[in-house]
C-alpha positions in Angstrom: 49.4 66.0 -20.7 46.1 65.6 -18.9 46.1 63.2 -15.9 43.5 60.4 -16.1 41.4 60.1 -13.7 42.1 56.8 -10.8 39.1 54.6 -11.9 40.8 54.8 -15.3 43.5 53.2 -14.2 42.3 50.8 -11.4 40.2 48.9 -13.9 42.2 48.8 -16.6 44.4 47.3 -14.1 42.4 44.8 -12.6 41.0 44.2 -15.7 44.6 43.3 -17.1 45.4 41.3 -13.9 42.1 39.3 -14.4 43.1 38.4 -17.8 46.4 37.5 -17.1 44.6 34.7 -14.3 43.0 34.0 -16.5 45.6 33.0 -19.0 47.4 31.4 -16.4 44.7 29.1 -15.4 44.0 28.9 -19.4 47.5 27.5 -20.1 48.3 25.5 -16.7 45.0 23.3 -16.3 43.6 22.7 -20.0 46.9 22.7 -22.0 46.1 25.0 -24.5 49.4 26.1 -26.0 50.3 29.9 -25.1 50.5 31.5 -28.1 46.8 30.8 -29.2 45.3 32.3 -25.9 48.7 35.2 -26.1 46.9 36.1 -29.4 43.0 35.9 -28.6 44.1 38.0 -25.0 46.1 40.2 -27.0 43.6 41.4 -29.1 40.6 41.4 -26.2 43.1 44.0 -24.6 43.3 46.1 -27.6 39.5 45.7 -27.8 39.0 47.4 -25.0 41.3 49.9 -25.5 40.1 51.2 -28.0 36.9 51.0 -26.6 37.8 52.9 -23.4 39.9 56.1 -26.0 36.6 56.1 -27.7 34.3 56.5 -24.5 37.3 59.4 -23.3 37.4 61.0 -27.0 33.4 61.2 -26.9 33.0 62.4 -23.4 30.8 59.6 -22.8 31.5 58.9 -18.9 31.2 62.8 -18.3 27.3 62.5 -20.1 26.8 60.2 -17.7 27.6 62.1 -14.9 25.4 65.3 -16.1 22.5 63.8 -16.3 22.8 63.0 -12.0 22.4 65.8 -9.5 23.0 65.5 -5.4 20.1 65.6 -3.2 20.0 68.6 -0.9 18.9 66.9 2.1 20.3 63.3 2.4 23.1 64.0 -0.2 21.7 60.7 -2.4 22.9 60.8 -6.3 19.3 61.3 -8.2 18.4 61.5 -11.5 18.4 65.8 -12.4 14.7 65.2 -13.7 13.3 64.5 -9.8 11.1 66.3 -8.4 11.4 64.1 -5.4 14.4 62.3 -3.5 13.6 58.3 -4.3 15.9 58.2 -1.0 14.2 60.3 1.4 11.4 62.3 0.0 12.1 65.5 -0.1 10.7 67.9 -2.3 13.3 69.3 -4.8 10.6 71.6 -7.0 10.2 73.9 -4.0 12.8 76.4 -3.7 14.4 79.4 -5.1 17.6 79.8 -6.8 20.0 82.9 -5.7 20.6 85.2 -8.4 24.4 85.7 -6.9 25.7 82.0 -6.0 22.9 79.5 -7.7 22.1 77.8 -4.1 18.7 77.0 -3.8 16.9 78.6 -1.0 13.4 77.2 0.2 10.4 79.5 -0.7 9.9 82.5 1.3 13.3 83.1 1.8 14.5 86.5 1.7 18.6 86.2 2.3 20.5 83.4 0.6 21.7 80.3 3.4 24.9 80.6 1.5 26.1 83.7 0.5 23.7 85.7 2.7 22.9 87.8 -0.7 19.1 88.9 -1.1 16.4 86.8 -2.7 13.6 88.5 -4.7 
């Protein structure tokens, strides 16, 4: 069985503890009987459910996350498409890419920072 993943879980926690203050306040301040808002509560959580199995089955939240990379300077998720850091301006078209590890080395480089491998 695959684990999920802790955001997962902490919201569809706090979004069932929301709902349920919800119902509470629902039911104790305007009277409405309990069954009506059990019902309409009921099925918003199996909305969302389903919702949520349908993002996991299609791999939406992992799209999401491939179309970000991490700046190499301030560390600043960007959009993969940049050619410059919106956070601190650096230039990310300049650099090399090491045949051996895939670090990217800044041009005129001859060794690799990272696996000290040679750059052509």
């Amino acid at each position: 069985m695959k684990k999920q993943n802790p955001i997962y879980i902490f919201s569809t926690l706090m979004s069932l503890g929301v709902a349920g203050f919800v119902l509470f306040l629902l039911v104790s301040t305007w009277g409405i009987p309990f069954f009506v808002i059990a019902i309409i509560f009921f099925a918003g959580i199996v909305i969302f459910f389903m919702m949520m199995a349908n993002k996991l089955a299609t791999n939406s939240f992992e799209k999401r996350f491939e179309r970000l990379k991490e700046c190499e300077n301030c560390k600043a998720i960007i959009p993969r498409e940049s050619e410059y850091c919106p956070a601190c301006g650096t230039d990310l078209g300049e650099s090399v890419k090491c045949e051996y590890c895939g670090h990217k080395n800044k041009i005129g480089s001859s060794i690799c920072e990272e696996c000290n491998g040679l750059i052509e």
